[in-house]
C-alpha positions as CSV (number, residue, x, y, z in Angstrom):
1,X,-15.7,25.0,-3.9
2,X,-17.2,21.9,-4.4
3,X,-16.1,17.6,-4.6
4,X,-17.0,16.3,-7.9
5,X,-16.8,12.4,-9.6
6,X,-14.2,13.3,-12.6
7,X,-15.3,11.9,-16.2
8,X,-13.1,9.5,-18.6
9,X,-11.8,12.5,-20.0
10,X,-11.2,14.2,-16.9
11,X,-9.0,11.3,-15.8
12,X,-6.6,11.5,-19.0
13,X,-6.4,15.2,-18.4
14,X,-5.5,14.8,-14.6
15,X,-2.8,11.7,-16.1
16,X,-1.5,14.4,-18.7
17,X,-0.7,16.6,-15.3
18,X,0.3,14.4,-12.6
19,X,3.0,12.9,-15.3
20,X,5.9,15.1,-14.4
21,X,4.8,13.7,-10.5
22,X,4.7,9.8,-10.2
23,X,6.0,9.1,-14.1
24,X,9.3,8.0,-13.0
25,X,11.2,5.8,-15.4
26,X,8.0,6.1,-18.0
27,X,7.8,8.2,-20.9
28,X,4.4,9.9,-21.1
29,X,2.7,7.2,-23.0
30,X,4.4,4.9,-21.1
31,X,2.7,6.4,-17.5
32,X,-0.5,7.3,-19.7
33,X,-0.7,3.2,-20.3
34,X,-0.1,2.6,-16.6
35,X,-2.8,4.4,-15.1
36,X,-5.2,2.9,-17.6
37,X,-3.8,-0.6,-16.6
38,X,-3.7,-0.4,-13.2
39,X,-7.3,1.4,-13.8
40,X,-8.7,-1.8,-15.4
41,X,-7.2,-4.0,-12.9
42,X,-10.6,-5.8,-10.8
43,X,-9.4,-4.5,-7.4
44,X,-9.5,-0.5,-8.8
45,X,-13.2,-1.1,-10.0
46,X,-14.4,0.7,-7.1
47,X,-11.7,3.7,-7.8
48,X,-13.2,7.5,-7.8
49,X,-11.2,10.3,-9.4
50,X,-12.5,13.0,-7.4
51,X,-11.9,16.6,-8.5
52,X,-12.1,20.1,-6.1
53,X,-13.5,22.6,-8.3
54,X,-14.0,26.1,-8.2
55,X,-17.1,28.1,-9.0
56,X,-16.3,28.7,-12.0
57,X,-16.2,24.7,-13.0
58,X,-12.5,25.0,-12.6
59,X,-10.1,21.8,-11.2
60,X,-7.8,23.2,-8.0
61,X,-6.9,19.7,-6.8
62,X,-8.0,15.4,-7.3
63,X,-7.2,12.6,-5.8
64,X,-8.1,9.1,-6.0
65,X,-9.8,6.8,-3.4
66,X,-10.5,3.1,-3.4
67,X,-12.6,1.0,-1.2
68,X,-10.6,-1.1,1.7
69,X,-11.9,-3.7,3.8
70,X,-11.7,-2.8,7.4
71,X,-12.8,-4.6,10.9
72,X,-13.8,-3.9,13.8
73,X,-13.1,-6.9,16.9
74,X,-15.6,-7.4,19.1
75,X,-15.2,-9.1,22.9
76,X,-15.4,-12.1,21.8
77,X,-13.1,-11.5,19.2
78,X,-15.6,-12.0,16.5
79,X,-14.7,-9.6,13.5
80,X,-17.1,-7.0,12.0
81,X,-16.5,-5.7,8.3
82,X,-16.9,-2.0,7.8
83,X,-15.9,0.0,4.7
84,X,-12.2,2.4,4.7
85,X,-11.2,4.5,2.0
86,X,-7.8,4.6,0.5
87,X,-6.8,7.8,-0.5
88,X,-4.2,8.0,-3.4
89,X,-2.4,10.7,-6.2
90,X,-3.4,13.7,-4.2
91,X,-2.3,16.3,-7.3
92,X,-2.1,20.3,-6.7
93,X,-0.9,22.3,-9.9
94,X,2.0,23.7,-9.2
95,X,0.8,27.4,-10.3
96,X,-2.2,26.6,-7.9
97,X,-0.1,25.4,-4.6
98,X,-0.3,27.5,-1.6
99,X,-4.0,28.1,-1.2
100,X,-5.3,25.5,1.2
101,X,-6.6,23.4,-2.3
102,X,-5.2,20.0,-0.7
103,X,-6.5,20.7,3.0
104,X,-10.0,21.4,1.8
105,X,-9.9,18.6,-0.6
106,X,-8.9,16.3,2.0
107,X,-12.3,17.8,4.3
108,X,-14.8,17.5,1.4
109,X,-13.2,14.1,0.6
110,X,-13.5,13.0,4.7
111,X,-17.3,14.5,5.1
112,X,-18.3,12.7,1.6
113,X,-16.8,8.9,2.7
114,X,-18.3,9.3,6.6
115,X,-22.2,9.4,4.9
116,X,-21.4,5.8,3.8
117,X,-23.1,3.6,6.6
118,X,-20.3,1.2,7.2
119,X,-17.7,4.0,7.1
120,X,-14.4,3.1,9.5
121,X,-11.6,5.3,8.3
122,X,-9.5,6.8,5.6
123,X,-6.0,5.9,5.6
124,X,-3.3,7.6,3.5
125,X,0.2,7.3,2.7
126,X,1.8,10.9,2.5
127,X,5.2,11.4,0.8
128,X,5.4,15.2,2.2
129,X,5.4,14.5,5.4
130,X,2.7,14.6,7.9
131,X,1.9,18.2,8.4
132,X,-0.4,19.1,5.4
133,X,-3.0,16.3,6.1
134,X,-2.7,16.6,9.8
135,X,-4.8,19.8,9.5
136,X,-7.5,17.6,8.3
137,X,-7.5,15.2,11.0
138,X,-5.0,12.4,9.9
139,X,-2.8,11.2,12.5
140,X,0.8,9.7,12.1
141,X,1.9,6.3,12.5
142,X,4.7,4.7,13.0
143,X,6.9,4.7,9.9
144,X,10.2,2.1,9.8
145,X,11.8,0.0,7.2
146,X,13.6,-3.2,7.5
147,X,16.1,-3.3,4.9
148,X,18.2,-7.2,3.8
149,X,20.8,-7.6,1.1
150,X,20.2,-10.6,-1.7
151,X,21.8,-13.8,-1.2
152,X,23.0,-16.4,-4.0
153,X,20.9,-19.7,-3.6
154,X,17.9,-21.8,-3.9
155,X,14.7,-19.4,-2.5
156,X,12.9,-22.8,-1.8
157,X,15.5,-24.1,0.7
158,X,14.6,-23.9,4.4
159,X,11.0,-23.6,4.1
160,X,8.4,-26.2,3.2
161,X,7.1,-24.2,-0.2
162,X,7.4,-21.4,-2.1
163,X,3.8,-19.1,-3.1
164,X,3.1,-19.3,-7.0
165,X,1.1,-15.7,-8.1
166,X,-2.6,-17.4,-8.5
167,X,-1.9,-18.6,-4.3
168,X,-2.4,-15.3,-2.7
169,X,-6.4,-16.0,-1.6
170,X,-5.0,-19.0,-0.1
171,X,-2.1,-17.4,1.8
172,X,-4.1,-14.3,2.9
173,X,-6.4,-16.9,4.6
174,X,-3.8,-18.7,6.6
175,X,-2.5,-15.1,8.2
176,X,-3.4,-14.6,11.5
177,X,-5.4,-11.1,11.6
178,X,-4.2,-8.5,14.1
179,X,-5.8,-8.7,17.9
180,X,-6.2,-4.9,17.7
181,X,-9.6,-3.4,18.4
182,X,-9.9,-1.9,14.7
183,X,-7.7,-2.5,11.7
184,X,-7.7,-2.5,8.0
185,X,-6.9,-5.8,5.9
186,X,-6.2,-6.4,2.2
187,X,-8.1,-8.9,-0.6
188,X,-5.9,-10.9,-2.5
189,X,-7.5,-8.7,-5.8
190,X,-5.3,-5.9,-3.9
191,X,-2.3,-7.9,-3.5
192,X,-2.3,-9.1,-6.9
193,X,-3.1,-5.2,-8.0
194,X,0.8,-4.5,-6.6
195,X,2.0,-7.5,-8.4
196,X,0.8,-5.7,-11.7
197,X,2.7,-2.4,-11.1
198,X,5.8,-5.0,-11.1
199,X,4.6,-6.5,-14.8
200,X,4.5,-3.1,-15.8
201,X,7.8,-2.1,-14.1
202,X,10.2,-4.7,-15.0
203,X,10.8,-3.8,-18.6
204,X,12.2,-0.5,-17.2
205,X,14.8,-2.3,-14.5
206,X,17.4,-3.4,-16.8
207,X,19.1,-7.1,-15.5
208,X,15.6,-7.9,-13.3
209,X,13.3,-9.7,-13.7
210,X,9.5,-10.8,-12.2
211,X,9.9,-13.2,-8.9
212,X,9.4,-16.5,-10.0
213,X,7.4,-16.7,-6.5
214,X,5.0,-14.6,-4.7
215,X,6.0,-15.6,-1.3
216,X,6.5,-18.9,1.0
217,X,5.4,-20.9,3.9
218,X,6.9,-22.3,6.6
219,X,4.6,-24.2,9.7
220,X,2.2,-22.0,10.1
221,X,4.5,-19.3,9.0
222,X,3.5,-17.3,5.4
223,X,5.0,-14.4,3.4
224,X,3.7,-12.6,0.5
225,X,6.3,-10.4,-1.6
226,X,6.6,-9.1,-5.1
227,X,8.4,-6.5,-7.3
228,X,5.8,-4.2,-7.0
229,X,6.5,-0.8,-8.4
230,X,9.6,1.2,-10.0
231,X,12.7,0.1,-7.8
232,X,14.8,-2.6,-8.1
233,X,13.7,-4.3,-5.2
234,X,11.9,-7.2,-4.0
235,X,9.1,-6.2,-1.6
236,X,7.7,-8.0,1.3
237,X,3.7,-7.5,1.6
238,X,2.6,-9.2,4.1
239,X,4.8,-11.4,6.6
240,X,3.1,-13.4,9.7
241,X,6.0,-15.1,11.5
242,X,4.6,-17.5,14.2
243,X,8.6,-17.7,15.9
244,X,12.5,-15.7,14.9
245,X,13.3,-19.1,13.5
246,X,10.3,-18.6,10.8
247,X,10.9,-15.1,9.9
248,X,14.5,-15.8,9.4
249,X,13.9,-18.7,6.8
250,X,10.8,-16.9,5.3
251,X,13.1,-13.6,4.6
252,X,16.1,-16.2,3.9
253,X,13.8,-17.3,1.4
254,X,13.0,-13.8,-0.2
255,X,16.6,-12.6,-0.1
256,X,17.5,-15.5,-2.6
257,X,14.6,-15.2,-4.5
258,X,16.0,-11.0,-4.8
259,X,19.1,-12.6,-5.8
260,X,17.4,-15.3,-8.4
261,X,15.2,-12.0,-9.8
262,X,18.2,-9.6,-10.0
263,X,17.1,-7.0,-7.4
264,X,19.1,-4.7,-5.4
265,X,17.6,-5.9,-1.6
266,X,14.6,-6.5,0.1
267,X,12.4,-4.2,1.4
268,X,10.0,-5.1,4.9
269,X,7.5,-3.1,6.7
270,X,7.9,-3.2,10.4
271,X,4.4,-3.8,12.0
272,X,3.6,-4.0,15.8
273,X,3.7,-7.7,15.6
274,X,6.8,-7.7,13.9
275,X,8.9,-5.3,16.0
276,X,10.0,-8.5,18.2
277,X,11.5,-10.2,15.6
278,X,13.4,-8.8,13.3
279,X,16.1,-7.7,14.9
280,X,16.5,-11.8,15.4
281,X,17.4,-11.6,11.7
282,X,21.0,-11.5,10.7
283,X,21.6,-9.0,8.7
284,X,18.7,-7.0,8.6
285,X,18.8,-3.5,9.0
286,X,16.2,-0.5,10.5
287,X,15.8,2.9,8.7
288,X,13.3,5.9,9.4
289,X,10.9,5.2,6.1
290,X,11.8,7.8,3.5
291,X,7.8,9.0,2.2
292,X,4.8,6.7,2.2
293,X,4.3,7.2,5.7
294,X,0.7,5.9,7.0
295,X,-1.7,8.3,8.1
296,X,-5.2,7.5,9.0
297,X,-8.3,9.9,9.7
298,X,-11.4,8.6,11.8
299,X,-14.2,8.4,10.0
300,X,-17.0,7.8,13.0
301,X,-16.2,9.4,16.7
302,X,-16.0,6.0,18.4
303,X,-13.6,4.4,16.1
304,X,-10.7,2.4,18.4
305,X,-7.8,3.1,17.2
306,X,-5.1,1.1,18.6
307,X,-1.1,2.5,19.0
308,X,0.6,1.6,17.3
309,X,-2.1,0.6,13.9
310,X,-0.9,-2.0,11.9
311,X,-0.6,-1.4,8.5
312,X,1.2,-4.0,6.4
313,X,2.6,-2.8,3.3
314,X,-0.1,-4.7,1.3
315,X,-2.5,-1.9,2.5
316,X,-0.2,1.0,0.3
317,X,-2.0,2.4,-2.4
């Protein structure tokens, strides 16, 4: 068996497959058009399709990585940019599940990204559970959702302005990076990347509509959110909450703009950082995450991995 880069045409035959998968809501033409969409989108063009193949030229398993900016923090807290892979779409046929395909794409895939001479880490988001890429060295994080209902009003009361879509390199740069020794960190390009699964979404989530906002600041306080994929639900990205009083107004603020957009609740990672806080907010909620659960796989011996890794739901691919 053997990793190889798949072709244009391999990638439409892969989309033809993994349909019946992650095509949700879409007809096939409908999914067909998303993955060429999200495809073109600038933060994907560093996206490989790579393919397991057989000896006989034959496709067992693919998967999808992108490029993701990671740090490492010196002792003097300086920050040193490396180069972490996102793994997405990992795709087994179903007539070809139950032979290890997944496991030794997942080895190939790790021994092909730790030749690259920044290389920090891979870092995954399983919706089977943790087992099947534990055997490959991936380790489980932390995985916890913070869940608040929509409220009727004015998303721009209580902080000082809401975040329009082309504002997300300005509010990434006034987010306090985490103090751990090692983590990963979005580019706006990424952000905005979820922002487009939302403008292909929202014609398929009948009474919603796009946030007129990306987000809000309060102080020194900034939140990035979106409808970002195929629920009804307005998303929370990134959140950097300097006091309780500031996450309360900034997920005041996205709780009216769910209500403004017509979506069910809001949806919040809970980050190391964050832990603290929320359960300051009235009315929030904390349930065990139901799939995307982060994983991540050294990719050099002396990486630093702190417990628990933050990984803000701007990182999910």
């Amino acid at each position: 068996m053997h990793l190889a880069v798949a072709t244009e045409e391999q990638k439409a035959q892969r989309d033809a497959l993994t349909y019946s998968e992650w095509g949700k809501r879409l007809t096939v033409e409908g999914y067909v058009s998303r993955e060429q969409r999200l495809r073109a989108h600038p933060w994907a063009s560093g996206m490989v399709t790579w393919l397991l193949c057989g000896e006989d030229g034959g496709v067992l398993a693919s998967c999808e990585t992108f490029r993701t900016d990671s740090f490492l923090r010196s002792p003097d807290g300086s920050l040193a940019p490396g180069d972490s892979f996102a793994i997405a779409s990992v795709f087994t046929e179903e007539r070809l599940r139950g032979h290890g395909y997944a496991t030794r794409l997942m080895d190939l895939l790790a021994a092909e990204m730790a030749r690259q001479p920044r290389a920090h880490a891979a870092l995954l988001f399983s919706d089977v559970g943790p087992r099947l890429y534990a055997r490959s060295g991936y380790h489980e994080l932390p995985a916890w959702d913070w869940l608040l209902s929509p409220t009727p009003g004015d998303p721009s009361a209580l902080v000082d302005s809401l975040l329009p879509e082309d504002g997300l390199d300005w509010a990434l740069g006034r987010l306090r990076r985490p103090e751990a020794p090692f983590s990963f960190w979005p580019t706006p390009a990424q952000l905005d990347w979820h922002l487009e699964r939302g403008r292909i979404y929202v014609d398929y989530l009948p009474g919603c509509s796009l946030p007129v906002s990306a987000g809000a600041t309060v102080g020194e306080s900034t939140a990035v959110w979106g409808l970002v994929g195929r629920k009804d639900e307005l998303t929370v990205l990134m959140l950097d909450a300097h006091s309780p009083e500031h996450a309360r107004a900034l997920l005041g603020a996205a709780q009216r703009e769910a209500h403004r957009s017509g979506l069910s609740r809001v949806v919040l990672w809970e980050e190391p950082a964050l832990a603290p806080l929320l359960p300051l907010v009235e009315g929030a909620s904390r349930v065990a995450r139901e799939g995307s659960l982060p994983m991540v796989r050294p990719l050099r011996r002396d990486l630093p991995l702190a417990d628990p890794l933050p990984v803000p739901r701007g990182l999910w691919v």
